[in-house]
N, C-alpha and C positions, 0 to 999 in steps of 0.2 A: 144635570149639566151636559152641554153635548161639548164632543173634542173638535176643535174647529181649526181650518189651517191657521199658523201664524201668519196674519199677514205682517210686513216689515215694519216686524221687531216688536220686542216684549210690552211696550207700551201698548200697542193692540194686543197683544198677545194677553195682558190683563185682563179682557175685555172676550177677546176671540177664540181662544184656542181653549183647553180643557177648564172650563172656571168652574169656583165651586157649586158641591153641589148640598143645595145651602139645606133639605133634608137632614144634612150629618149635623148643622148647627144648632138646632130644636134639641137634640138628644143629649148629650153631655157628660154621661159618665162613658166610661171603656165597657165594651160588651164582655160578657161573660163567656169563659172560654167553651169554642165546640169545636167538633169535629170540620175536615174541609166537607165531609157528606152529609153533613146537619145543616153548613150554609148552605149549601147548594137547593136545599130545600125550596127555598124562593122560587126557585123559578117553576114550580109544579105551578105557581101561578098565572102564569104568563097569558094562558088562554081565556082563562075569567078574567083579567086584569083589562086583554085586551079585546075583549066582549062588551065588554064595559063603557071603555073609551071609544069607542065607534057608533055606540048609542049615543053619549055624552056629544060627541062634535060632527060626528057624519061623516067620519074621514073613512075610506073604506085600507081595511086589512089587504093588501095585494100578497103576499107570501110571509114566512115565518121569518123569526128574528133571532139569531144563532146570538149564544150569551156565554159569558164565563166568570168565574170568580179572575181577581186580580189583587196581588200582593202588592203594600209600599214599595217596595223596592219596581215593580214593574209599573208600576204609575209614573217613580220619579224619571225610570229611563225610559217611557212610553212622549215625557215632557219635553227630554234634554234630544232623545232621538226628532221630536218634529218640530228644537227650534230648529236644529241643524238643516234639518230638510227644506226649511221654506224663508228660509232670512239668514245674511251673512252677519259677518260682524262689523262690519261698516254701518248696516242698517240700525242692529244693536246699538252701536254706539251713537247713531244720529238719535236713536230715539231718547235713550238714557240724556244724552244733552240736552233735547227740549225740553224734557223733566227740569233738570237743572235748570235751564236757563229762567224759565218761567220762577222758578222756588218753589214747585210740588214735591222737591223730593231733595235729601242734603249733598253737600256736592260731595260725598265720600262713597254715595250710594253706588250699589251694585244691584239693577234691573235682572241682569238675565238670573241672577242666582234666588234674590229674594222674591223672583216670581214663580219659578220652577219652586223653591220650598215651601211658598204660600199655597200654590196651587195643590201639592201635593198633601200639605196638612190639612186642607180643607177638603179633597175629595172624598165623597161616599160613591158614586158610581158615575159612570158615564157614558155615551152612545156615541160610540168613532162611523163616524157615517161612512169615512172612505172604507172601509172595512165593514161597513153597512152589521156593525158587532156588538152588544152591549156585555157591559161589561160593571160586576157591582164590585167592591173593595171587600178585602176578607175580614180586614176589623171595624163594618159597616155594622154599629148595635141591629140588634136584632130586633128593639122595640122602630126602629128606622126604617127599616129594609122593605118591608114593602112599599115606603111611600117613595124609596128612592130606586126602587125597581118600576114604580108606577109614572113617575116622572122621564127616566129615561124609554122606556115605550113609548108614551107620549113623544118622544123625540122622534122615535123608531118609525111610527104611524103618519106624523106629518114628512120625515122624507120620503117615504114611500108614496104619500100622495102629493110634495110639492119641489123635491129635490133638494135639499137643503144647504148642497155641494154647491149649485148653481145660484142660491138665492145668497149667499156667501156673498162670493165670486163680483157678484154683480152689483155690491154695495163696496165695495173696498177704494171706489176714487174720494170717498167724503170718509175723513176717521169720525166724522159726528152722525154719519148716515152708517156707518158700520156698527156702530155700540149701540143706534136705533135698532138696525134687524137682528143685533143681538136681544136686543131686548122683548121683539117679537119672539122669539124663538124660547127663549128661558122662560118669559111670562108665559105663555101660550102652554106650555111644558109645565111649570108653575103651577097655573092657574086650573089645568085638568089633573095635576095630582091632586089640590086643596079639595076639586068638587070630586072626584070620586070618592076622597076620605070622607066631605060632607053628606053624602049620601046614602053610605056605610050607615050615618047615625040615621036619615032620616029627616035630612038638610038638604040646602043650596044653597051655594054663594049669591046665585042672580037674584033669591028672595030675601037674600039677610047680611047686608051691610055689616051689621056686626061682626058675624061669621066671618066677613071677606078681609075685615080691618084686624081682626084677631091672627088670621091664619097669614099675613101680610107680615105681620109687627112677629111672631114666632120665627121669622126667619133672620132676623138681624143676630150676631153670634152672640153666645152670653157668656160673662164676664169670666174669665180667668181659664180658659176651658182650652183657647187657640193664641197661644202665647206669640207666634207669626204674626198670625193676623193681628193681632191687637196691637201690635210693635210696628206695625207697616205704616207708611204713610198715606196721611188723610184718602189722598189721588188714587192708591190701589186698591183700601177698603171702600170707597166710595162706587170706585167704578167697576168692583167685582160684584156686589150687590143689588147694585141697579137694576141691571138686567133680570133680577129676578122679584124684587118687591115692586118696583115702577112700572116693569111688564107685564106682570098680573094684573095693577092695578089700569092698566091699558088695554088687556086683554078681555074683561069686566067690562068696560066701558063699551067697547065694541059690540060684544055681545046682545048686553042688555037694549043694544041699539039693532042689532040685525038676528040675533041669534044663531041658528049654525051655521051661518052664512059666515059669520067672522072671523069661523078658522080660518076658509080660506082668501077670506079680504083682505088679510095682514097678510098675509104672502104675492097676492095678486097685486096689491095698490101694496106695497111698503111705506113705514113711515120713512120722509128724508131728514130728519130731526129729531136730538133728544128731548128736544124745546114741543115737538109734534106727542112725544112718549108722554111727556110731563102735565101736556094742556091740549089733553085728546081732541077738545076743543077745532084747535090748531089744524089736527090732521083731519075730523072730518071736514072742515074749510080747505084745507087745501093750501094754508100758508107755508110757503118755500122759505130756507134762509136767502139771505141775498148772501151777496160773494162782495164785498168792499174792496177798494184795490191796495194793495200792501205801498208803505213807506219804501222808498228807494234810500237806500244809505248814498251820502254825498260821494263819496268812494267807495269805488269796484273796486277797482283795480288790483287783480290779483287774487282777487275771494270768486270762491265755485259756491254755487246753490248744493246745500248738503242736503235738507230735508223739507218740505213743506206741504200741511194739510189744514185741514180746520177745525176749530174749535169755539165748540157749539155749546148751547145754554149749563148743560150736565158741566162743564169746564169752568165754566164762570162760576158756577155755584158752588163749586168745591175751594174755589183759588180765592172766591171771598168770604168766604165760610174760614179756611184755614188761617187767613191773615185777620179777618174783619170782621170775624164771629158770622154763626145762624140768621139771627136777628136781619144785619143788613145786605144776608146771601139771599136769603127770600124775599127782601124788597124789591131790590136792584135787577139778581139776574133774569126774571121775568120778562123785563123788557127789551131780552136780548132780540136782535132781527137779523144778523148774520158774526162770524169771524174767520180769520185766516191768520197764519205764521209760517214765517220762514227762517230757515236758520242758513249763513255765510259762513265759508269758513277759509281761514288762510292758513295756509301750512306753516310757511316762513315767513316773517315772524310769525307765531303761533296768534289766531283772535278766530274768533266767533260773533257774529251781530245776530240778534234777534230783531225780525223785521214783522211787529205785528200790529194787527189793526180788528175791530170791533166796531157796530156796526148797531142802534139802539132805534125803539120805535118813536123816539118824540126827545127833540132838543132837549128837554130837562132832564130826561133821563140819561143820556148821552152826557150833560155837564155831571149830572151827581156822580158817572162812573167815572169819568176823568178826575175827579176829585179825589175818588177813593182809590185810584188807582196811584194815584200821585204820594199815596197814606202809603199805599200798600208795596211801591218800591224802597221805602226809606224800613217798611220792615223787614222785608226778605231780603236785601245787603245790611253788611256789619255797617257800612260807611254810606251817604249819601250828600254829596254837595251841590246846593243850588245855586249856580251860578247866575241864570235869569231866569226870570218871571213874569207871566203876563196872565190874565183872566183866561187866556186860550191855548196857553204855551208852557213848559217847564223843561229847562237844559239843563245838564250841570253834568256830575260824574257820579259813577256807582261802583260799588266792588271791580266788576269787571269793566271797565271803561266808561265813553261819556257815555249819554242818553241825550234825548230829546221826545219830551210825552206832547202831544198835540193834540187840540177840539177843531173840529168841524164840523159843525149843523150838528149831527148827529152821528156821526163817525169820530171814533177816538184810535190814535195811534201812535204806537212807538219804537222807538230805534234804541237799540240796546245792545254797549260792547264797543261803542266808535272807537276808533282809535285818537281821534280829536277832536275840540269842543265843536260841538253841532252853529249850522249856520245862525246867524242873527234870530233873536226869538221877535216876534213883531208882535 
């Protein structure tokens, strides 16, 4: 896993900043007690490891990479020290509400705490680029530790040859284009721990599918082992793993299309989409999201713009997966073509509107998701009342206020939270 700034607030921060490092999820039992100079061991490594990985990708070694053991305790205040430093609590709390408002997450929930403790339950090591420092966890098994020392070099090796700081930086105006180069970054990272293990036996991921799909699927957590994570919701487990199963599975893809050339194609050419990550396809074409233009609530007055970005294929597949099962999240979010949300907020009287909109590649598909979207606010509120209806229209009221869901061509959107019933439905 590499430590990445928080960009604002924990919802990125799931995604961005120290995620796990999904090596410690394969292993399962608690390591066996050693010394702190028995762990330290690992890193006599370091020089084969990274001998290794520069034949593997052609990234060249520019100087050495200063390491250290690191205690839970200094993970979980290495977390709380860099929300503090790079997002307020304003941000915080915009993000926590678009959780909410969407229904990824219960409205009792508490973001910054249950991501600082998930992150921490899940880390085996990690690579703090601003400290250019690696850094492995001291109750990281030992059956583990080399794959999660080989991972984080791998991180070590491509800032050194593409900046990682910078490559950040430079994806942060799209939250669907940031969780993409996270997902360069963890796959790529990923995907050169799996082939140096594979080659250890006398393998390769580029010649064996199998190998690729085995070492892919060993990284989802197993059952009962991360009592956090498994307690988290859909939206955190989803989009802490991604990055590193889907990444891999992107970073293979590239490859086997350019070969060393790929490491630094993904940093050169960035994907702009999780939809690009998922349907590689996609990105060697060159397909952009589009940007759709967001619903205006009938009334301003009085409400400031609190938070707004986009929300990209990975988003859809979770929010219909969580309401509307597997099945119809692999049908539908395929056909995503762009999204955007925005959230209003008034102080006095207290409300919040959700102003979002979606964005699909062919009229039917656009109707079947207004459909199920229509399914899918009667189940994430306790209450839902329809007041009108039409084949291209639906108003009425929801927990939090009225609503109005809307079809166009191919564009689906809606206003959520009004404080009155929405204009005539036609």
């Amino acid at each position: 896993m590499i430590a990445a700034p928080l960009a604002r607030g924990l919802r990125r921060a799931a995604r961005m900043a120290c995620a796990m490092a999904l090596v410690c999820l394969a292993a399962g039992l608690a390591p066996a007690q050693e010394t702190r100079d028995e762990s330290r061991q690992i890193f006599h490594a370091i020089g084969e490891v990274l001998g290794e990985l520069t034949k593997i990708s052609g990234m060249k070694m520019r100087h050495p990479v200063p390491y250290d053991l690191i205690s839970r305790d200094k993970v979980k205040e290495f977390l709380q020290k860099r929300v503090k430093e790079v997002t307020s609590p304003e941000e915080l709390r915009a993000e926590e509400l678009t959780l909410k408002k969407f229904g990824l997450v219960p409205a009792d929930f508490d973001l910054k705490k249950n991501t600082v403790d998930l992150l921490t339950e899940q880390a085996a090591a990690f690579y703090d680029y601003n400290k250019k420092r690696l850094y492995i966890t001291d109750w990281t098994p030992s059956d583990t530790r080399e794959a999660a020392l080989v991972h984080e070099l791998a991180h070590a090796l491509a800032d050194q040859n593409y900046h990682l700081d910078k490559y950040i930086k430079q994806g942060q105006k799209s939250d669907d284009g940031a969780t993409a180069r996270m997902a360069v970054m963890e796959g790529q990272a990923t995907w050169l721990m799996s082939e140096y293990l594979a080659r250890q036996m006398g393998q390769s991921l580029a010649t064996s599918p199998t190998l690729l799909e085995m070492m892919s699927r060993s990284m989802d957590p197993a059952g009962g082992q991360f009592p956090i994570f498994e307690n988290s919701p859909l939206y955190l487990r989803e989009t802490l793993i991604f990055p590193y199963t889907k990444g891999m599975l992107f970073q293979q893809a590239v490859y086997v299309k350019d070969g060393k050339a790929a490491f630094g194609e993904v940093f050169h050419r960035p994907p702009e989409s999780t939809q690009q990550i998922l349907h590689v396809d996609k990105y060697f074409s060159g397909v952009k999201p589009t940007e759709p233009a967001l619903p205006v609530p009938p009334q301003r007055k009085g409400f400031k713009d609190l938070i707004e970005g986009s929300i990209g294929e990975l988003d859809h597949r979770i929010l219909l997966e969580q309401y509307l099962g597997k099945e119809m999240s692999r049908e539908v979010a395929p056909h995503w073509r762009g999204g955007r949300y925005r959230l209003l907020e008034r102080k006095s009287p207290e409300r919040v509107i959700l102003s979002y909109v979606s964005e699909w590649d062919e009229a039917a598909a656009a109707r079947k998701y207004f459909q199920l979207y229509r399914r899918l606010l009667a189940k994430k509120w306790k209450k839902m009342t329809v007041a009108r209806e039409t084949e291209d229209a639906v108003a009425g009221e929801g927990d939090d206020g009225y609503f109005l869901l809307r079809l166009e061509g191919t564009v689906v959107s809606s206003l959520e939270g009004l404080e009155s019933p929405a204009p005539a439905v036609r």
